[in-house]
C-alpha positions as CSV (number, residue, x, y, z in Angstrom):
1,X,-10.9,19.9,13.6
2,X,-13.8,17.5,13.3
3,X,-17.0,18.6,15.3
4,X,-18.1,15.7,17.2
5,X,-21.2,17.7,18.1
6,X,-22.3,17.6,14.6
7,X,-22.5,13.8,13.2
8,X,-23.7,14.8,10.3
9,X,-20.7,16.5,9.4
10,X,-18.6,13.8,10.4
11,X,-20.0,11.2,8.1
12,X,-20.0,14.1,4.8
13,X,-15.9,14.4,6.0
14,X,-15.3,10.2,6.8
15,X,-17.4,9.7,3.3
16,X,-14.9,12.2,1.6
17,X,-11.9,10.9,3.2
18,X,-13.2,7.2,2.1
19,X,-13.9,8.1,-1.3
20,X,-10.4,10.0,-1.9
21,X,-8.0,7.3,-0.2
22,X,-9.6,4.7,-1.8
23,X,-10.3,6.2,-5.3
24,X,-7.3,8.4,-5.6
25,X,-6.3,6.5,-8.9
26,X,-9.2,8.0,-10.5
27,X,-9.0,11.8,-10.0
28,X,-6.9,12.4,-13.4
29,X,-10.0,11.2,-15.2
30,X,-11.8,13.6,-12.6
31,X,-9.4,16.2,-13.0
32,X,-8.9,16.4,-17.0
33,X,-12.8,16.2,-17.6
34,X,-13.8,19.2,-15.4
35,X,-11.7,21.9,-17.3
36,X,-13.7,20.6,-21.0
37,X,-16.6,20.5,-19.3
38,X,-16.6,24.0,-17.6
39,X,-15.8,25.0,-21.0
40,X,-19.0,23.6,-23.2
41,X,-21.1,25.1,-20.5
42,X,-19.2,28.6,-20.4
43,X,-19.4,28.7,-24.5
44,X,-22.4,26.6,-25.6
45,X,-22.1,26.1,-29.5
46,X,-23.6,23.8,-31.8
47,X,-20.1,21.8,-32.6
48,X,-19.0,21.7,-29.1
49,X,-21.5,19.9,-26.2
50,X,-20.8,18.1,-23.3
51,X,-20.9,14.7,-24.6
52,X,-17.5,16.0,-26.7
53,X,-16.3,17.7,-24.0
54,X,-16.8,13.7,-22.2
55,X,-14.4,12.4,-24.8
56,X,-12.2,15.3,-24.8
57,X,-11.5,14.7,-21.1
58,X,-11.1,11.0,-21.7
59,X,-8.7,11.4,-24.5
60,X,-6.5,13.7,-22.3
61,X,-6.5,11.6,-19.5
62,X,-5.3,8.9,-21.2
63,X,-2.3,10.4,-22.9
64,X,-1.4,12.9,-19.9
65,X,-1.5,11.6,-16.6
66,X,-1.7,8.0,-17.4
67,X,-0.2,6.9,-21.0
68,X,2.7,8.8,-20.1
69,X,4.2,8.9,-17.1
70,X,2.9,5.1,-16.7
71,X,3.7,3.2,-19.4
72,X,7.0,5.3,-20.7
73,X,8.5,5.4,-17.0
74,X,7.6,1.4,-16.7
75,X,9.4,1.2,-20.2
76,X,12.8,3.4,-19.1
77,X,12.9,1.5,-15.5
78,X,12.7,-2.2,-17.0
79,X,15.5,-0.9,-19.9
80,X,17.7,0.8,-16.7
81,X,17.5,-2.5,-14.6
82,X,18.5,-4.6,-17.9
83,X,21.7,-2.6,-18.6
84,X,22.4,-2.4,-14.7
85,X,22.2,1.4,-15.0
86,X,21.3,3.4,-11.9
87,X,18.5,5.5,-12.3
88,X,20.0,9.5,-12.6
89,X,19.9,12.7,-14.4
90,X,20.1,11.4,-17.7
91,X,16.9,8.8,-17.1
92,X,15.3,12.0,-15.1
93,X,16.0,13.9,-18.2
94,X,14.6,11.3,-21.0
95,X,11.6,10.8,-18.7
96,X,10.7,14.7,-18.6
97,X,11.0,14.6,-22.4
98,X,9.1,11.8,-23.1
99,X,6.5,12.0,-20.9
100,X,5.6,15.6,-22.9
101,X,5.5,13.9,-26.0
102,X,1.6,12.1,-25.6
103,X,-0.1,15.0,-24.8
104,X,2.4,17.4,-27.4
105,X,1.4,15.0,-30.2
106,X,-2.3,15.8,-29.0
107,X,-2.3,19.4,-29.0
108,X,-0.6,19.3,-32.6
109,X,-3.7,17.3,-33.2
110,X,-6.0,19.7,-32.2
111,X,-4.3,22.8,-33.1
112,X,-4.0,21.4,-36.4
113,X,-7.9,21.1,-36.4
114,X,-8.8,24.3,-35.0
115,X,-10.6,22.9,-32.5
116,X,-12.8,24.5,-30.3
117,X,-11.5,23.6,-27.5
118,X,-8.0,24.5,-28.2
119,X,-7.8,27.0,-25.3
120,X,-8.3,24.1,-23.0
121,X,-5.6,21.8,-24.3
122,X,-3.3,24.9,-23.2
123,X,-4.1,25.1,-20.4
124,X,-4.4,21.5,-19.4
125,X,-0.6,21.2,-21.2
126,X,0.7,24.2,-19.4
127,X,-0.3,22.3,-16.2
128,X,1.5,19.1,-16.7
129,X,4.4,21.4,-17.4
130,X,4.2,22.9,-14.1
131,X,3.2,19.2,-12.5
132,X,6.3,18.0,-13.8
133,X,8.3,19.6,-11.2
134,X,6.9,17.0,-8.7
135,X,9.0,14.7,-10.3
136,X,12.6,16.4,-9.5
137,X,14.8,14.2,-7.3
138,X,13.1,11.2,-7.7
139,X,10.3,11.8,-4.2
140,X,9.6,7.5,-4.6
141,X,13.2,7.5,-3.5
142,X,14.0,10.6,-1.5
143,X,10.8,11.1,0.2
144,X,11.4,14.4,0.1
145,X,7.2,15.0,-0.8
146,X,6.3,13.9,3.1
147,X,3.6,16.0,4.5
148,X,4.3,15.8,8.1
149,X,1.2,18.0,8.5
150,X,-1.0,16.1,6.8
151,X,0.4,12.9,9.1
152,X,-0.5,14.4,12.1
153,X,-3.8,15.3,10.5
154,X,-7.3,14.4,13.0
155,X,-8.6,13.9,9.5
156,X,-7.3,9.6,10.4
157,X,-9.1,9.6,13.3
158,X,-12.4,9.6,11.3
159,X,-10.8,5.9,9.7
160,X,-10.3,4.6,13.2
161,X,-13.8,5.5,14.4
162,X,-15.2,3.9,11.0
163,X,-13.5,0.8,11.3
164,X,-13.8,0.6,14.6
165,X,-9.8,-0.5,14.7
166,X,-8.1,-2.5,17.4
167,X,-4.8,-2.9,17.6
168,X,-3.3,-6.2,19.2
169,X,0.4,-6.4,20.2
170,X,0.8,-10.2,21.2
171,X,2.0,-10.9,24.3
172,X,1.9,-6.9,25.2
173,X,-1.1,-6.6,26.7
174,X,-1.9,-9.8,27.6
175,X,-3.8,-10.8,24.1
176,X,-6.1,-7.9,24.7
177,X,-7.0,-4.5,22.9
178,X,-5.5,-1.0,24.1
179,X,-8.7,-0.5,24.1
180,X,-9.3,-2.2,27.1
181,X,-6.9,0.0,29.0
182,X,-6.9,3.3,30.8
183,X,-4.0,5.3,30.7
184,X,-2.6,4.2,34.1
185,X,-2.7,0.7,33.2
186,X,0.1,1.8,30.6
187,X,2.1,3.1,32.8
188,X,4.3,0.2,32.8
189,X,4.0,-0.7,29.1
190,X,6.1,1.9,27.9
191,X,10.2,2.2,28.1
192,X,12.3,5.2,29.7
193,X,11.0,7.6,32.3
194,X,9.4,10.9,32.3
195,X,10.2,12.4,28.5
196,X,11.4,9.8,27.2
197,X,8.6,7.3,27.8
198,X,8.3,6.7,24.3
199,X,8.1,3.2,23.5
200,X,6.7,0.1,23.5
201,X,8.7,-2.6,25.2
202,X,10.3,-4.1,22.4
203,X,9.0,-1.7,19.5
204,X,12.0,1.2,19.9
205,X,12.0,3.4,17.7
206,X,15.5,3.5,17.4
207,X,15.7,-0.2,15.7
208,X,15.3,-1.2,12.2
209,X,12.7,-3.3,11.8
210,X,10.0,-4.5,9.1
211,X,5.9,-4.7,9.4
212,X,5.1,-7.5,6.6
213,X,1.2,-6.4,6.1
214,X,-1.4,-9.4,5.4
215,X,-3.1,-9.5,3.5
216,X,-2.9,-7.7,0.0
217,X,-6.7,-7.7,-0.5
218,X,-7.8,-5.3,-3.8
219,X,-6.3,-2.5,-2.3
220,X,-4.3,-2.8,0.8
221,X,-5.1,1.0,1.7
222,X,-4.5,0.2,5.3
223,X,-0.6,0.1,5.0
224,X,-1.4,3.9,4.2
225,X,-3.3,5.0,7.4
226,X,-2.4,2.5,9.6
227,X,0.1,4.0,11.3
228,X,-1.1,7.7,11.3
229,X,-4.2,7.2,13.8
230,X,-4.0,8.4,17.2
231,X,-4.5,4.8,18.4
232,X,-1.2,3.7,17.2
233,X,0.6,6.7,18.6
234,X,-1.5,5.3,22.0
235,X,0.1,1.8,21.1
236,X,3.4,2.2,19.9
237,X,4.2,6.0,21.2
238,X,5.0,9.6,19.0
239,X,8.2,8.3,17.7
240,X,7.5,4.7,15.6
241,X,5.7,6.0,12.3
242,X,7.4,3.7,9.7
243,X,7.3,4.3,5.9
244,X,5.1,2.1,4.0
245,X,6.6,1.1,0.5
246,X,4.7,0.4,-2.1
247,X,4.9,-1.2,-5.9
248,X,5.9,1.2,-8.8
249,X,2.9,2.1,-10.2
250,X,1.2,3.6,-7.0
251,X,4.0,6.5,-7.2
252,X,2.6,7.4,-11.0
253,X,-0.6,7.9,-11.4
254,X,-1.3,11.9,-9.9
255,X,-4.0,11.7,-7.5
256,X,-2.4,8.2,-6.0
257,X,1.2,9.0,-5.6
258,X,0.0,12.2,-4.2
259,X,-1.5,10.1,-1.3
260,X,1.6,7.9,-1.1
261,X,4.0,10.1,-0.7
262,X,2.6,13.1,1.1
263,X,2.1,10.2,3.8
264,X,5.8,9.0,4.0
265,X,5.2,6.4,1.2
266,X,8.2,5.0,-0.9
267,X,8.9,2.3,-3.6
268,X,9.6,-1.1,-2.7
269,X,13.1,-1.8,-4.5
270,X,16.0,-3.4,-2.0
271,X,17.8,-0.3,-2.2
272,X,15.4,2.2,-0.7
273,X,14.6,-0.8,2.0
274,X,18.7,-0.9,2.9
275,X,18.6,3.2,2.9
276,X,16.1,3.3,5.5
277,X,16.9,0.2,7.2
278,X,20.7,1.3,7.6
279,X,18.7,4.9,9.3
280,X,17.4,2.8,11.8
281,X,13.8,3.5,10.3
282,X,10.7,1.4,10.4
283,X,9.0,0.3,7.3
284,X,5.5,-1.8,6.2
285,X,5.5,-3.7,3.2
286,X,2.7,-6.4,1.8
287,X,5.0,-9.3,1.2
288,X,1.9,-11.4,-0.7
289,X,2.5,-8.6,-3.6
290,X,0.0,-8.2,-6.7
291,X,0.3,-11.9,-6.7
292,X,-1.8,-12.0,-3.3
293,X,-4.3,-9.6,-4.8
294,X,-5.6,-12.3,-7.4
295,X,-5.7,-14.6,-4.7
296,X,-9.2,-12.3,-2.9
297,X,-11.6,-14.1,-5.0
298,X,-15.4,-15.0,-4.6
299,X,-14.3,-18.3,-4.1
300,X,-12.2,-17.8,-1.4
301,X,-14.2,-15.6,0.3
302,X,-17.7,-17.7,-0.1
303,X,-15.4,-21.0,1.7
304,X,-13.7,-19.0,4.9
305,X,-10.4,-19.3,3.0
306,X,-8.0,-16.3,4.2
307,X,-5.7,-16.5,1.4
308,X,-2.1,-15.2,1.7
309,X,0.9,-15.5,-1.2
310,X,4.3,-16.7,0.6
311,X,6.6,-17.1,-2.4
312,X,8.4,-14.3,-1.8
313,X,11.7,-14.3,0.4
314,X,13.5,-11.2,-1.0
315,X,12.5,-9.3,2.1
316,X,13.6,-12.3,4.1
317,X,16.8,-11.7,2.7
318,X,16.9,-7.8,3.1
319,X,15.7,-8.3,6.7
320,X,18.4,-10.3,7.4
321,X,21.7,-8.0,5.5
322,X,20.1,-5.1,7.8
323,X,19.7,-6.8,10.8
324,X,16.2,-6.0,11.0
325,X,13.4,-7.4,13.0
326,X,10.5,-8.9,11.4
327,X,6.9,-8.2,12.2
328,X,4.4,-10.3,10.5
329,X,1.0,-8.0,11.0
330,X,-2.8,-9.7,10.5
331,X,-5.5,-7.4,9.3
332,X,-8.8,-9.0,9.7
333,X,-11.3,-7.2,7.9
334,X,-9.1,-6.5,5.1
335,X,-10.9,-8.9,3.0
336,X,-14.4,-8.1,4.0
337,X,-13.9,-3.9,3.8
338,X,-13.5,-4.4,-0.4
339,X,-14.9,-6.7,-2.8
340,X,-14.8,-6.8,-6.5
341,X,-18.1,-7.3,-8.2
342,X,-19.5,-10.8,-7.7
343,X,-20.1,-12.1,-11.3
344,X,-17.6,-15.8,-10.4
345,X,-18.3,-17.5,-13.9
346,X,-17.3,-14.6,-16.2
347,X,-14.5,-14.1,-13.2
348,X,-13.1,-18.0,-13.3
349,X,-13.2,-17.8,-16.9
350,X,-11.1,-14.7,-17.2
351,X,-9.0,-15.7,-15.2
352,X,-7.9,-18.6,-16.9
353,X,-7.9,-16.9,-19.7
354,X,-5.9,-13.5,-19.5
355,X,-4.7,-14.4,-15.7
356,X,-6.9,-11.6,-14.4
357,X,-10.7,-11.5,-13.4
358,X,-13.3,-9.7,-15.2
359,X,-14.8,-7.5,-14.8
360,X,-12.8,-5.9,-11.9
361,X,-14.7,-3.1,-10.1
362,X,-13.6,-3.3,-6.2
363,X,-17.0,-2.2,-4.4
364,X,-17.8,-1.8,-0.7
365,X,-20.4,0.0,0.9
366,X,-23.6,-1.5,0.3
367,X,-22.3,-3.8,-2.5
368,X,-21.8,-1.1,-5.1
369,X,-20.3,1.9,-3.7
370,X,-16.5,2.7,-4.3
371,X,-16.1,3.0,-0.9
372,X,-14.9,0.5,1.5
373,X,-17.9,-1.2,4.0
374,X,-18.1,-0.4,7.6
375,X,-16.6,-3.4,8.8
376,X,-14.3,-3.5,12.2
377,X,-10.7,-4.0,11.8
378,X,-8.5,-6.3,14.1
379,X,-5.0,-5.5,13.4
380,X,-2.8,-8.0,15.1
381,X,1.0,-7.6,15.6
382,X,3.0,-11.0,16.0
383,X,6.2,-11.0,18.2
384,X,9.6,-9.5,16.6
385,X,11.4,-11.8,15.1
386,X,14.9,-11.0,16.1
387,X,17.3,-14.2,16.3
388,X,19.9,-12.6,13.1
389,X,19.4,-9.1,14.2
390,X,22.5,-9.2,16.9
391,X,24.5,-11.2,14.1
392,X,28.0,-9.6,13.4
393,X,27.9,-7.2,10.8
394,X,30.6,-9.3,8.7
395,X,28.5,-12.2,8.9
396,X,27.2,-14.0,5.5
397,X,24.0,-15.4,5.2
398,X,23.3,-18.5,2.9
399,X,20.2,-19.7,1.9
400,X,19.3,-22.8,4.9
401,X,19.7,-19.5,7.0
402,X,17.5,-17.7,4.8
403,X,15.0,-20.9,4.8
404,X,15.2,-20.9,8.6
405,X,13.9,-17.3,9.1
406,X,11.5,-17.9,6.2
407,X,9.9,-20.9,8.1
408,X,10.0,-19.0,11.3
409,X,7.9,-15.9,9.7
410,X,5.3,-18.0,8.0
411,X,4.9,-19.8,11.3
412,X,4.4,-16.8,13.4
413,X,2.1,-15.9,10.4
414,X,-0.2,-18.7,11.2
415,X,0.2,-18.9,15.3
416,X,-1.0,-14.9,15.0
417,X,-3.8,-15.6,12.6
418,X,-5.2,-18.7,14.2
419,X,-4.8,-17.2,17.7
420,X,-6.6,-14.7,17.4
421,X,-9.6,-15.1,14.5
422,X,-12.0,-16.1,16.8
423,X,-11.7,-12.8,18.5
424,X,-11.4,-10.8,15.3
425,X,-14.6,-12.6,14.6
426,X,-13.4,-14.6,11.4
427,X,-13.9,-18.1,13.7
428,X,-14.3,-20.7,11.5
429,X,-12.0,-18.8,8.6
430,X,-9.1,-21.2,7.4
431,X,-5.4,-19.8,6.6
432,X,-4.2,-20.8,3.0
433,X,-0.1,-20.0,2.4
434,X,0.3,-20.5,-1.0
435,X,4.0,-21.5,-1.2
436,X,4.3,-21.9,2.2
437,X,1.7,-25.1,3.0
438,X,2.8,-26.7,0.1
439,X,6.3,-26.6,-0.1
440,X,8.3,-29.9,0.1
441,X,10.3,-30.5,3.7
442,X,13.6,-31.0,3.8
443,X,15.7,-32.3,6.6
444,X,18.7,-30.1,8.4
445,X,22.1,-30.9,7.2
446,X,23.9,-33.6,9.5
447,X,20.1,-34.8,10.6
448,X,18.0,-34.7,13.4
449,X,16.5,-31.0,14.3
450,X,13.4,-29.2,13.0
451,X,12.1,-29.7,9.3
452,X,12.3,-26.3,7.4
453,X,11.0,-25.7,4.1
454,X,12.9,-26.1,0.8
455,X,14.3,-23.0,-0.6
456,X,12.3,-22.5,-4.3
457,X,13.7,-20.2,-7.1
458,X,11.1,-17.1,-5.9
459,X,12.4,-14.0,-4.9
């Protein structure tokens, strides 16, 4: 339990909580150093010191917890979705075996050497052993890691008090916070009676439905804790807590995919979206992608320009075969809470370049911490967007109707975001949809009716 009577101890546990949600990609580095460097200081000798125990560390991170299970699992899922293979004992199998092999080649190395160190390749190899078992049953697919503990955890309510986090249904509560409410002003807010008051009018959490998350920012860490602080359970009630899916890579790295799945997280592909979807579950995904991410530039920032990636329609599509509603959601302060490093010529010219800016170094607090700043989060929900959900389930879809619902999204997208960025305090902030704003318009078969946007080749 947090002690409210003792601040100080509440900013030592929100600057720990901070640190590990946002760094949690780092702690194999952290993790494979400590052991060698335990080890110099427990048996100080004249060929061993902490500067090798430094690249002893490094050169076991890198072939353990990262070379491995990232780039050979990257290399055995593009080589599964070429031959149309579904992913099952046998990939399990290869990726056990050749995840080993990195760090096997390395002790070989070292035992080979007699190295001073050898006791600590051991034991850091004997670890991965065990560490391997987290891998059984696929848990990016399965969930079967969720930590419903850890979800129910005060430790979130130390991220709503930080950020100062407001959550905005529109039209709910009449364009204000729940803040601004006492409990009996929710009396009527909620569906059902006694018990089974629940609910928010509208958000049951007995529906399929679909949060897209804007924007992507550097790290879009909010998908991860947004819905696990009390104030949504005051929003939404007990019952919604949706899964928040998340690219490949963030369920490989240890330290990272421990944070996504312990907290209900699973892999965006369409077929873990259609398993949950057909459960009747709720999920939050970041439609803008990694594409959006390289859209948060200095640039961008330094001219108000809130920019948002809206080339994809896959999930328009999945939204659609599920009959699922769609919620766009607007997080102002998304792009103010993490930064990378300001250095915009060496940036632009990267860019161009390699089609990534460097140097990348997301910082926060202060302007160089790796913690996000203090700023307060607005965290707008637009209305559900429901007008295929009742469709018949033998109905098929074509791609005007997919265009429709794509146009009624990204327009919801900009009514929410211009609606209400004077109160989020981002007034005078412009929204840019890159794919959206400058798509060509097409008119409606048979003429007359609304211009929708043209369908492109994006997925």
């Amino acid at each position: 339990m947090i002690d409210k009577a003792h601040p100080w101890r509440r900013k030592v546990s929100t600057a720990i909580t901070l640190f590990v949600l946002w760094n949690c990609h780092l702690f194999p580095f952290f993790g494979c150093w400590v052991p060698f460097h335990l080890f110099a200081f427990a048996f100080p000798s004249d060929g061993y010191n902490q500067l090798d125990a430094l690249g002893d560390g490094f050169l076991y991170a890198f072939t353990g917890p990262y070379a491995g299970p990232v780039l050979i699992q990257g290399v055995l899922k593009m080589i599964t979705t070429r031959l149309k293979q579904k992913w099952g004992l046998v990939q399990e199998s290869m990726l056990a075996m050749l995840i080993l092999i990195p760090p096997t080649m390395t002790l070989w190395t070292r035992w080979h050497q007699a190295h001073v160190a050898l006791p600590v390749y051991f034991f850091m190899s004997g670890c991965e052993l065990i560490y391997l078992l987290t891998w059984r049953n696929r848990p990016e697919y399965s969930g079967w890691r969720d930590w419903p503990e850890l979800k129910r955890s005060r430790l979130w309510v130390l991220l709503e008090d930080y950020f100062s986090v407001r959550l905005i249904v529109d039209g709910a509560f009449d364009s204000k916070s729940i803040k601004t409410y006492e409990a009996e002003d929710m009396e009527n807010k909620f569906t059902g009676s006694g018990d089974t008051k629940d609910c928010l009018k509208g958000f049951e959490h007995d529906k399929p439905r679909i949060f897209g998350f804007h924007p992507h920012g550097l790290f879009p860490c909010t998908v991860v804790w947004m819905h696990l602080i009390p104030l949504w359970r005051r929003v939404f009630g007990p019952r919604l807590i949706p899964h928040q899916l998340t690219d490949a890579f963030t369920h490989v790295p240890p330290g990272m995919r421990e944070v996504m799945q312990w907290s209900g997280g699973r892999e965006i592909t369409k077929g873990v979206m259609m398993a949950l979807l057909e459960e009747k579950k709720s999920l939050i995904i970041v439609p803008g992608g990694q594409s959006e991410l390289l859209m948060h530039t200095y640039e961008n920032t330094r001219d108000k320009k809130f920019a948002l990636c809206a080339k994809h329609r896959g999930f328009i599509r999945v939204a659609m075969e599920a009959r699922a509603e769609l919620v766009p959601v607007m997080s102002f302060g998304e792009l103010i809470a993490i930064k990378n490093v300001e250095m915009p010529t060496m940036q632009r010219f990267t860019r161009k370049l390699v089609g990534f800016p460097i140097p990348f170094l997301p910082v926060g607090a202060f302007g160089i911490l790796p913690i996000p700043k203090q700023t307060p989060f607005t965290i707008v929900f637009g209305k559900p967007i429901t007008a295929f959900s009742e469709a018949p389930k033998d109905a098929v879809f074509t791609e005007d109707d997919v265009d429709r619902v794509y146009n009624l999204y990204f327009e919801s997208v900009k009514e929410v975001f211009y609606k209400y960025r004077a109160e989020a305090g981002f007034d005078g902030w412009e929204l840019v949809l890159k794919g959206f704003d400058d798509a060509p318009m097409i008119s409606p078969p048979g003429g007359g009716g609304t211009l929708r946007k043209q369908s492109s080749s994006g997925h």
